[in-house]
C-alpha positions in Angstrom: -43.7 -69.0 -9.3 -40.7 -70.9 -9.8 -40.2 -74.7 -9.1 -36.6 -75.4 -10.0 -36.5 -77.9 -7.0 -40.4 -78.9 -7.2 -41.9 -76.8 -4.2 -44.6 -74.7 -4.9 -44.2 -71.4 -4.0 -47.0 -68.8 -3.4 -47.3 -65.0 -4.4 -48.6 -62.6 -1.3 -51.9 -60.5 -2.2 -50.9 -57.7 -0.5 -51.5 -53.9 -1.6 -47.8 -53.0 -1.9 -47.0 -55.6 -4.4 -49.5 -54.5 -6.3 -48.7 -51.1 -6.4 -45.4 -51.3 -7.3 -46.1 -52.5 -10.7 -45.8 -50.4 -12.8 -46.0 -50.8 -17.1 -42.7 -48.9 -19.0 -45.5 -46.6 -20.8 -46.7 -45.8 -17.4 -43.2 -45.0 -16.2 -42.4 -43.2 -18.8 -45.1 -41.1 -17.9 -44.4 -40.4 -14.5 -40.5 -39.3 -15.4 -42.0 -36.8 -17.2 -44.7 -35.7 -14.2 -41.4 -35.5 -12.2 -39.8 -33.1 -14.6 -43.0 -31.1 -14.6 -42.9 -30.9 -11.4 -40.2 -29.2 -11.1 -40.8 -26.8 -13.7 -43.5 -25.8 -11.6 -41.6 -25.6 -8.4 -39.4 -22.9 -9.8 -42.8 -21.0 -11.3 -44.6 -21.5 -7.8 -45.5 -18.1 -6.2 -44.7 -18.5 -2.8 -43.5 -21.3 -0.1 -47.2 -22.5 0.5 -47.6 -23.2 -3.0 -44.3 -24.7 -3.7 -45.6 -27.5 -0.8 -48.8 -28.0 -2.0 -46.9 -28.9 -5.4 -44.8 -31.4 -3.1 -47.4 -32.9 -1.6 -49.7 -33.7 -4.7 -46.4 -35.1 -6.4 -45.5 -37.6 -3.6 -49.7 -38.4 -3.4 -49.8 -38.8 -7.0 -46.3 -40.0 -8.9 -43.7 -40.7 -5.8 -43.2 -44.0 -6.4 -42.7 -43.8 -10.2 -39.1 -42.1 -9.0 -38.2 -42.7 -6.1 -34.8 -40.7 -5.5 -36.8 -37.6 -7.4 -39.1 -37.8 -4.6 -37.1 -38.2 -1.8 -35.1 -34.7 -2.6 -38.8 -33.2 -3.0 -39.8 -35.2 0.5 -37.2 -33.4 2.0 -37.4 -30.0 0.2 -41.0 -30.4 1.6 -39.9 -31.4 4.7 -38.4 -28.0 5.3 -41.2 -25.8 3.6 -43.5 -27.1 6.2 -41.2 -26.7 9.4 -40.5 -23.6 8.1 -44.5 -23.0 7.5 -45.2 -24.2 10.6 -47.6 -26.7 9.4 -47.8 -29.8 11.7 -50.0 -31.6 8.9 -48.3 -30.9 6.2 -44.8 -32.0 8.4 -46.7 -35.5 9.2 -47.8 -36.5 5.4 -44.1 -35.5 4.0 -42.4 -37.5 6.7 -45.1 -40.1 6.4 -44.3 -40.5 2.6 -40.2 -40.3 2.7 -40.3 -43.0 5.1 -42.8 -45.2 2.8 -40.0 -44.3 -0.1 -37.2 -45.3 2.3 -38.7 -48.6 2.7 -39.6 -49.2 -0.8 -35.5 -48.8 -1.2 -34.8 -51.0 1.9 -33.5 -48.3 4.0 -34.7 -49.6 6.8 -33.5 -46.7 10.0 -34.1 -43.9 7.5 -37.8 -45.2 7.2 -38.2 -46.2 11.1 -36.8 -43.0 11.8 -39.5 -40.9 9.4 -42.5 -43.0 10.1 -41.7 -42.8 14.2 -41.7 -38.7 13.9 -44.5 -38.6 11.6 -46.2 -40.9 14.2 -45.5 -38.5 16.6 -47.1 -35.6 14.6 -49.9 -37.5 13.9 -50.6 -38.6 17.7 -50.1 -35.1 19.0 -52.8 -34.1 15.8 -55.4 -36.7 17.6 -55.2 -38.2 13.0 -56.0 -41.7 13.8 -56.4 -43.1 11.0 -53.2 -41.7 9.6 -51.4 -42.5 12.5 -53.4 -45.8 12.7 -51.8 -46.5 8.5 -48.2 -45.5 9.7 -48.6 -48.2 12.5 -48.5 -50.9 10.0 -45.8 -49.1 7.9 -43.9 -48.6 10.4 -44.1 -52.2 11.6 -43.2 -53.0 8.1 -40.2 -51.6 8.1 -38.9 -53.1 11.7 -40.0 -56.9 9.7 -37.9 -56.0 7.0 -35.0 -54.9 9.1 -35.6 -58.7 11.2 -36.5 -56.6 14.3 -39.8 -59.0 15.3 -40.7 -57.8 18.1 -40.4 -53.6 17.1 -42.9 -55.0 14.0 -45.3 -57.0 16.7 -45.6 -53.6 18.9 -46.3 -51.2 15.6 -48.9 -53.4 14.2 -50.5 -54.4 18.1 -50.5 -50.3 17.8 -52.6 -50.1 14.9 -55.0 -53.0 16.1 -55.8 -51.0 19.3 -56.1 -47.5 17.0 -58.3 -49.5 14.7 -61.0 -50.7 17.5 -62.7 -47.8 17.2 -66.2 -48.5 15.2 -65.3 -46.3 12.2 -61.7 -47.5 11.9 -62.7 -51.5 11.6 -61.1 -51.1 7.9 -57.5 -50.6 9.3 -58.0 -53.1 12.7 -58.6 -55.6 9.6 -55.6 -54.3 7.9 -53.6 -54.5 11.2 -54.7 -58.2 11.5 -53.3 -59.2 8.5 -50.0 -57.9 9.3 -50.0 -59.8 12.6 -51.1 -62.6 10.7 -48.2 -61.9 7.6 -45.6 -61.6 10.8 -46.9 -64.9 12.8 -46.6 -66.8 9.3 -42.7 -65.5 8.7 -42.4 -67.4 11.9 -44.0 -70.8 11.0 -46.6 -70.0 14.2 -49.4 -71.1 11.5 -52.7 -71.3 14.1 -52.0 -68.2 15.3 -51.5 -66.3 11.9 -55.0 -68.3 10.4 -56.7 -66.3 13.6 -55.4 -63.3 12.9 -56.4 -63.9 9.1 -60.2 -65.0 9.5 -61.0 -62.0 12.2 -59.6 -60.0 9.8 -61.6 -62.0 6.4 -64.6 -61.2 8.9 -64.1 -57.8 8.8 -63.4 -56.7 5.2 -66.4 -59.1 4.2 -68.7 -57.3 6.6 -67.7 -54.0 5.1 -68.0 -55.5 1.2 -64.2 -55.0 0.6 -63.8 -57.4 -2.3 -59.9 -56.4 -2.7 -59.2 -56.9 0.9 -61.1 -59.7 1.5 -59.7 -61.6 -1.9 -55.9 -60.5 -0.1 -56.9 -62.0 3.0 -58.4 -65.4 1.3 -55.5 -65.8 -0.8 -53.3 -65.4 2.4 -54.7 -68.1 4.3 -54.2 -70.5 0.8 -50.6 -69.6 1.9 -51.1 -71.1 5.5 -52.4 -74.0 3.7 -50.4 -74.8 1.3 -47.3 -74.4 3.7 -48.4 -76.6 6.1 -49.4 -79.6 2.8 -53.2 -79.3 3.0 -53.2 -78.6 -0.7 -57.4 -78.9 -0.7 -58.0 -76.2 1.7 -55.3 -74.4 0.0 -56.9 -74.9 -3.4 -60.1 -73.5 -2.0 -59.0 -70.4 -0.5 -56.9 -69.4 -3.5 -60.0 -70.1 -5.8 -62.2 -68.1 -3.5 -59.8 -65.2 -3.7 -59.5 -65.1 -7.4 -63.3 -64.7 -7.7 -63.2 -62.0 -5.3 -60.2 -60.2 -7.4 -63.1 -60.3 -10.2 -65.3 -58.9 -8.8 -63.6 -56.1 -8.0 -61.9 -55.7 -11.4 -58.6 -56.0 -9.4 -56.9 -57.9 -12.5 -53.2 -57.9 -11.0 -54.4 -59.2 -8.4 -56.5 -61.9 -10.3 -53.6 -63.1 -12.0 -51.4 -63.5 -8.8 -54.3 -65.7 -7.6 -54.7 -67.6 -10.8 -50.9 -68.1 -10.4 -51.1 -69.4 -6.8 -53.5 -72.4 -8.3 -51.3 -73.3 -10.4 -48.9 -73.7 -8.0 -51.7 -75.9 -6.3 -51.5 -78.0 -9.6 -48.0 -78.6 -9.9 -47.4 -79.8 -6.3 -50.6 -82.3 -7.2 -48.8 -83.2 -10.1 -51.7 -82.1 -12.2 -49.7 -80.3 -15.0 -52.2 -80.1 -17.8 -54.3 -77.7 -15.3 -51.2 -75.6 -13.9 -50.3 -75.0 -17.3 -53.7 -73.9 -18.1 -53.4 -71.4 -15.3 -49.9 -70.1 -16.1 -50.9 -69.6 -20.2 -53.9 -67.6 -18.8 -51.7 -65.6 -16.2 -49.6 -64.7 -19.2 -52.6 -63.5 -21.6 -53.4 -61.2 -18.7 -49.8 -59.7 -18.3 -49.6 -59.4 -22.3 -52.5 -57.3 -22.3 -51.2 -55.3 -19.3 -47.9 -54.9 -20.7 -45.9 -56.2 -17.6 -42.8 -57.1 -19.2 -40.8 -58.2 -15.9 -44.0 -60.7 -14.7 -44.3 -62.1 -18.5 -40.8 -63.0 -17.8 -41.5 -65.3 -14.6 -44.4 -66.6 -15.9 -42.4 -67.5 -18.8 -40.2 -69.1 -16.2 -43.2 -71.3 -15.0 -44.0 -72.6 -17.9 -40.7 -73.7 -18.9 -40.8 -75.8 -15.3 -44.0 -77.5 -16.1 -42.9 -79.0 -19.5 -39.9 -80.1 -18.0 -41.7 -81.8 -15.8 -43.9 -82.9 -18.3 -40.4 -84.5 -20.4 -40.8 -81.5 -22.8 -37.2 -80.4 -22.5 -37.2 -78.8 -25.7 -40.2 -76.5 -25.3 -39.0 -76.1 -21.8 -35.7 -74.8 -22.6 -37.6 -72.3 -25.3 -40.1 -70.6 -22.7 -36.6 -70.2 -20.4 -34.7 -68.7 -22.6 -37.5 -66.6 -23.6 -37.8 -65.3 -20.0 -33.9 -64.5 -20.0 -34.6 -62.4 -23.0 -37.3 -60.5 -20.8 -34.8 -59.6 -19.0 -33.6 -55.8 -18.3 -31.1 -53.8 -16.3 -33.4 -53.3 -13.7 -34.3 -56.9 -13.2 -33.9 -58.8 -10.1 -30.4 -60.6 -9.9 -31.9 -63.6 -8.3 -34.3 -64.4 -10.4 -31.7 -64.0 -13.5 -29.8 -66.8 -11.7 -32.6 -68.9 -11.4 -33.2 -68.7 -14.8 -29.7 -69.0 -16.0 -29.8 -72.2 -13.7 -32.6 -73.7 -15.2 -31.1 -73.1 -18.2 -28.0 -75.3 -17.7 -29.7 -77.7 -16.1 -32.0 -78.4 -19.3 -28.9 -78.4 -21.4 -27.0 -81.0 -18.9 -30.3 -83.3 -19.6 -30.3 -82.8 -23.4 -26.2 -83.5 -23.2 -25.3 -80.4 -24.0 -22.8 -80.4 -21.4 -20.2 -77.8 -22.8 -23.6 -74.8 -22.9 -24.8 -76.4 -19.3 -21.1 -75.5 -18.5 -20.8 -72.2 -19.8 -24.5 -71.2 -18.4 -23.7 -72.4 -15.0 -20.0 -70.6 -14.9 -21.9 -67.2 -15.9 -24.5 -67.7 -13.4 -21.9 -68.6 -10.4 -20.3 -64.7 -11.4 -23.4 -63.5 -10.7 -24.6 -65.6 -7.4 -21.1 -64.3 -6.1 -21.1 -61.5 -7.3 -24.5 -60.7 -5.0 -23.7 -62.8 -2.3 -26.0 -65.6 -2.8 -24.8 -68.6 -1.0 -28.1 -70.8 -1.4 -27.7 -70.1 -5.3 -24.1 -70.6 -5.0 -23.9 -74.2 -3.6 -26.6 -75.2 -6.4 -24.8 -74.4 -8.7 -21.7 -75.8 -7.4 -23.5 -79.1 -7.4 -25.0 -79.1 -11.1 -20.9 -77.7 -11.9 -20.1 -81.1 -10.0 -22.6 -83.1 -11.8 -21.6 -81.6 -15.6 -17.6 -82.2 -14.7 -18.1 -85.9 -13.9 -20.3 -86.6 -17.3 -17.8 -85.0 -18.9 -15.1 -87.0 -17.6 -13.4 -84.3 -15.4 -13.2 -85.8 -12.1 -10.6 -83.9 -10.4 -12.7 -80.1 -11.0 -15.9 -82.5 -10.3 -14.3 -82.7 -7.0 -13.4 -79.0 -6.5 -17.0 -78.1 -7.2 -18.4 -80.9 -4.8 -16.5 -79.7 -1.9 -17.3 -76.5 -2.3 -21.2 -77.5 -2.9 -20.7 -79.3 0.6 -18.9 -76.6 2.4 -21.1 -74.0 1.7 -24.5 -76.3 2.2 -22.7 -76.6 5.5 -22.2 -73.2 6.3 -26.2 -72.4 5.4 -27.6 -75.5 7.4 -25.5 -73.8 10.6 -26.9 -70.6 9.7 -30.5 -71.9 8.8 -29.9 -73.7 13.0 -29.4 -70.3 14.2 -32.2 -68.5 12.6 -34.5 -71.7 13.5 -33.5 -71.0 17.5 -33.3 -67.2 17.1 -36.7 -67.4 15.7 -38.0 -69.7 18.8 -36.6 -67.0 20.9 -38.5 -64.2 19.2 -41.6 -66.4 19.4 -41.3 -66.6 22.9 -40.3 -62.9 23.5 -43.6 -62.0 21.5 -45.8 -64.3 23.6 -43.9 -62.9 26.9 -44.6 -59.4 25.4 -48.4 -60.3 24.2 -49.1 -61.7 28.2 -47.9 -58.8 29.8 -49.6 -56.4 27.6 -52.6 -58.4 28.4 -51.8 -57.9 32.0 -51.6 -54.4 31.0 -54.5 -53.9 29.7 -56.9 -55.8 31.9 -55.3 -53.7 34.9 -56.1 -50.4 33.2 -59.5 -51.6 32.6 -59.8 -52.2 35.6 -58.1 -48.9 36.9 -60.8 -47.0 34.7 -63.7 -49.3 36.0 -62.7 -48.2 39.7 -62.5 -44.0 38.6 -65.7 -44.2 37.0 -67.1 -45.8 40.3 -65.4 -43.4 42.6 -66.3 -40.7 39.6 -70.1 -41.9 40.6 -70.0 -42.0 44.2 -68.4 -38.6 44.2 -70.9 -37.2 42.1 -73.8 -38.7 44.6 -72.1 -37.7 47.4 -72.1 -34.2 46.0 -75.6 -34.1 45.1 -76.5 -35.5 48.4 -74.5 -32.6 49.7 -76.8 -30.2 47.7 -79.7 -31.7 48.9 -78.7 -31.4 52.2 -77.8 -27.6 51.9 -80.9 -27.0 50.5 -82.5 -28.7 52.9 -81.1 -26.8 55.7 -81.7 -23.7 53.8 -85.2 -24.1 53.1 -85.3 -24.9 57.2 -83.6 -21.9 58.2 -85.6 -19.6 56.1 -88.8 -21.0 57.6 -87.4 -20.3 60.9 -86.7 -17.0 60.2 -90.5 -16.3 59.3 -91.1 -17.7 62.7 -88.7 -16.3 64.5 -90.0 -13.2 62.9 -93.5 -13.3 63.5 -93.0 -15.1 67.5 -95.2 -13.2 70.0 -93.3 -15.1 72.8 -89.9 -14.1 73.2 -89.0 -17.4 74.6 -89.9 -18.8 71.8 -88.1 -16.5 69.6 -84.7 -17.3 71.5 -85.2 -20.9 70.8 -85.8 -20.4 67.2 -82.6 -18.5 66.9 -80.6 -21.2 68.8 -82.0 -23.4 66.3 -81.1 -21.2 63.5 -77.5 -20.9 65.2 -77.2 -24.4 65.2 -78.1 -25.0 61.3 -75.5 -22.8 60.8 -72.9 -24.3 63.2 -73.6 -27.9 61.8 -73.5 -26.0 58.1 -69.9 -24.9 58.3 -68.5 -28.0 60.7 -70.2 -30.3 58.7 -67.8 -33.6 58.4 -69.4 -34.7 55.3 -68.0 -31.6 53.1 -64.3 -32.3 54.4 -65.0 -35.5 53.3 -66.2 -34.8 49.9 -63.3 -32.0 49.0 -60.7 -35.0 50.1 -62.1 -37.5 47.5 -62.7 -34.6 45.0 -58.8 -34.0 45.3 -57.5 -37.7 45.5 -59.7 -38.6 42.5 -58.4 -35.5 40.8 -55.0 -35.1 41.8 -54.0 -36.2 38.2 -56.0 -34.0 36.3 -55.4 -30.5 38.2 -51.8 -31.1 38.3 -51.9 -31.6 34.3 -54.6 -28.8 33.8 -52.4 -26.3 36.1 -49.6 -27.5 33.9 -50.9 -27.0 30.7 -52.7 -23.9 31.4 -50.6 -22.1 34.7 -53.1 -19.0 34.3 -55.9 -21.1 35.6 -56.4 -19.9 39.9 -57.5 -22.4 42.3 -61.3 -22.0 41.9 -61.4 -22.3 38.5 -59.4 -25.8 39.0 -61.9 -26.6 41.2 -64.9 -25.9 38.8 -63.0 -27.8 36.2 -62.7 -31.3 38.4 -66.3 -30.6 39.6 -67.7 -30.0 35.9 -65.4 -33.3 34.5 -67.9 -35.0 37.0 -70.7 -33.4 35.1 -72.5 -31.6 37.8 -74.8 -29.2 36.8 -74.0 -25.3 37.2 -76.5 -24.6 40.1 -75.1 -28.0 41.6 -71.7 -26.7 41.8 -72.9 -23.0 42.8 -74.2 -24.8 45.6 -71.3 -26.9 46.9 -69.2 -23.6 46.8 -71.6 -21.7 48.3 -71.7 -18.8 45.6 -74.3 -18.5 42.8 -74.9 -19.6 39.5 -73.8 -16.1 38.0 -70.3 -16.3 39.5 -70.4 -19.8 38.4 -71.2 -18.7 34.9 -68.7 -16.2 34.9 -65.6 -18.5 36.4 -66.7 -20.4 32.6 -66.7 -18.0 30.8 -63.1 -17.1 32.0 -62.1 -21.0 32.2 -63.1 -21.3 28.1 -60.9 -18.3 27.0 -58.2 -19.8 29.3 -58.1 -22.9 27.4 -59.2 -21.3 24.2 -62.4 -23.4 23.4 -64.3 -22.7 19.9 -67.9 -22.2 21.0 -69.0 -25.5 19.5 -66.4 -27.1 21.8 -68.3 -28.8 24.8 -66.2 -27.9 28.1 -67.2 -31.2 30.0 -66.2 -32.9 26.8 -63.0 -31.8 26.6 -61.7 -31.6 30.2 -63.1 -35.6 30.4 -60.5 -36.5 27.5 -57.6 -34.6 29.6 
């Protein structure tokens, strides 16, 4: 939480963030699990081994080392093409593309996730493939492809309506709700976010329910309704609590203090921040100790305590490593100079401010760059250099310029994508009320096909149950008058049996309705003759056995047998139910 121009700014709850910090004893720890690892790669027995090793590293340590893991990814990558082992292929590809994204190579990550996807679909994994929707969508956000991040997580939401999956459908909601807030659509992103609260509350999920909480206190406090935000943020602290979640915790405690400074009630958002740093003391989290160190500093400037406020910055600058994030050391180094202009210390405000202009260029930071230029500006003319005062305010202008036409075209680009999603979010509505509709009409023509069928049963049994009485009378007839008209009779059951209008009829629907189906049975399984088609489209309509003997005017032992033959066909495990499976074809 910085506020070097006094707007609060709020820290996401999300998983990721979370799971990325990591202590230096920790990491220490993990370098040496990769080296292990590879120790035991060389010692491993055989190929299947050697990928089991893989796959427990990248479960287990992967993100502790990320390049280590990514040579391993693809080592594993070709053990299990190699194995032939679709699963294992799915979970390597699935975690290369989560370390791709963690290093912002965004088309190396699309590309994983979208064949792991694949894998997974073909697998019927839904809740994998259900997890690498969001991912996936992740990665298209990060690479400012909206609308590829809108269908990946609308993905995941319709994956995650099944009963059992409600866990991801919530997750899947609060990406929607994460991508509708990037675009400043805030009553659309606070629906996403409450079905979502709804969810994980229902399911007792204290961690996502305090991440979903703490994300509509973001809503909030974006849009100035600092009250509700306060209330949300508090509410997802307690929740962080109660699940022992203290990273999380202190990101919430953090959030209210940023609550606190935009009231202007300092005494309180110090409190906060002083706590925020016990916690990271105790967890060892050198880099967040830093920013916190950072927030401090900006309250007791606020406060008028320049002196205390130039100690807890410079303090954060010290916290600094290698590895640290250049824009935040700019911010810092900013802060800096700026406390040193107000204590007239021009000459250090001068030196600070050069050193963090090398650095803002140096990473192509223009918004960093044109403060700077203006605080350069502002030091020049208290120092009585008016001519480089100038230089800096032009530059300051040019560049503040240059960013408001930029900051224009993302404002209009982003309109655009707004209304591309809500074009895109209609016609898949469209969509999917016509295919409801579509599958509401099959399962009525399923139905009346299946009463026409067993009304054509009836009626054969009928008719056979008629003809075999007449044949005891024609049998037994003393008159052979009347044993002539009991044949014609019989002649005419059989005439009406095999012209009979209503069978033609019945075969036709049967093949329409079906036509689908057989061509994608035959296709899949070209070993499969006519009749057992046949039995197939009549079975997916769950007629029983005798039914279908019937309508094909053979008996239930042939019937029987066609199954049998149908099963090894498509290579059905005995606990397999055939109607079940030919109804998901």
């Amino acid at each position: 939480m910085l506020f070097p121009s006094g707007s609060p700014a709020y820290l996401s709850s999300g998983s990721s963030a979370a799971s990325n910090m990591v202590t230096m004893d920790q990491s220490d720890d993990r370098s040496e699990g990769s080296v292990g690892v590879s120790r035991r790669l060389v010692m491993a027995r055989d190929a299947r081994q050697k990928l089991t090793l893989i796959r427990e590293f990248l479960a287990d340590r992967g993100k502790s080392d990320q390049h280590t893991a990514i040579m391993l990814a693809t080592e594993g990558y070709e053990l299990a093409v190699r194995e032939r082992d679709h699963i294992a292929t799915a979970e390597v590809l699935h975690a290369r593309g989560m370390l791709y994204l963690g290093l912002s190579r965004h088309d190396a990550a699309i590309q994983d996730l979208r064949e792991a996807h694949d894998l997974y679909a073909d697998l019927r994994m839904a809740p994998e493939r259900g997890t690498l929707a969001i991912a996936a969508g992740d990665a298209h956000q990060a690479s400012g492809d909206l609308r590829g991040a809108l269908s990946w997580y609308t993905m995941a939401l319709e994956i995650g309506a099944q009963p059992e999956l409600r866990e991801l459908r919530a997750r899947a909601l609060e990406a929607l709700g994460d991508l509708r807030t990037s675009l400043g659509d805030y009553p659309r992103s606070l629906e996403h976010y409450l079905e979502s609260l709804a969810i994980h509350e229902a399911l007792g999920d204290h961690d996502g329910t305090g991440a979903v909480l703490s994300a509509i206190g973001v809503v909030y406090g974006l849009t100035g309704d600092y009250a509700a935000a306060f209330d949300y943020f508090t509410r997802s602290v307690e929740e962080f609590r109660s699940s022992g979640n203290r990273y999380q915790e202190v990101r919430g405690l953090t959030n209210l203090g940023s609550i606190h400074y935009s009231r202007g009630e300092l005494e309180e958002a110090l409190r906060n921040a002083l706590t925020a740093m016990t916690i990271y003391e105790a967890l060892g989290d050198t880099p967040n100790m830093g920013r916190v160190s950072v927030t401090i500093g900006n309250i007791h400037e606020k406060k008028g305590e320049l002196d205390v406020a130039l100690e807890f910055q410079m303090r954060a600058y010290a916290l600094l490593d290698e590895t640290s994030d250049d824009v935040l050391r700019v911010s810092i180094l900013l802060n800096i100079g700026r406390l040193h202009g107000l204590m007239d210390v021009h000459e250090d405000a001068l030196f600070v401010f050069d050193q963090a202009l090398r650095i803002a260029r140096a990473i192509d930071e223009p918004r960093l760059q044109y403060q700077l230029h203006e605080a350069l500006a502002l030091e020049h003319e208290r120092l009585g250099q008016p001519a480089r005062a100038l230089e800096h305010y032009k530059r300051y202008i040019g560049i503040k310029e240059e960013l408001a036409g930029r900051e224009k075209q993302k404002a209009i680009a982003e309109l655009q994508v707004r209304f591309d999603m809500e074009k895109a979010e209609r016609e898949r509505e469209i969509y999917r009320l016509r295919a409801t509709q579509l599958e509401s009409d099959m399962r009525l023509k399923q139905n009346e096909l299946a009463a026409m069928a067993l009304n054509l049963v009836q009626k054969k049994e009928l008719l056979d149950a008629l003809q075999s009485q007449l044949k005891g009378l024609r049998n037994g007839h003393k008159d052979p008058a009347g044993g002539v008209a009991v044949e014609n009779i019989m002649r005419e059951i059989d005439r009406s049996r095999s012209a009979d209008g209503d069978w033609k009829m019945f075969e036709q629907q049967l093949d329409n309705l079906h036509q689908d189906f057989i061509r994608t049975l035959s296709e899949r399984y070209p070993t499969l003759t006519p009749t057992e088609l046949k039995i197939c489209s009549l079975t997916r309509i769950n007629l029983l056995t005798k039914d279908i003997a019937n309508i094909l005017f053979t008996s239930i032992r042939t019937i029987h047998a066609h199954k049998y033959n149908i099963r090894k066909k498509l290579a059905l495990a005995s606990s397999t139910s055939l109607t079940t499976f030919l109804a998901a074809l």
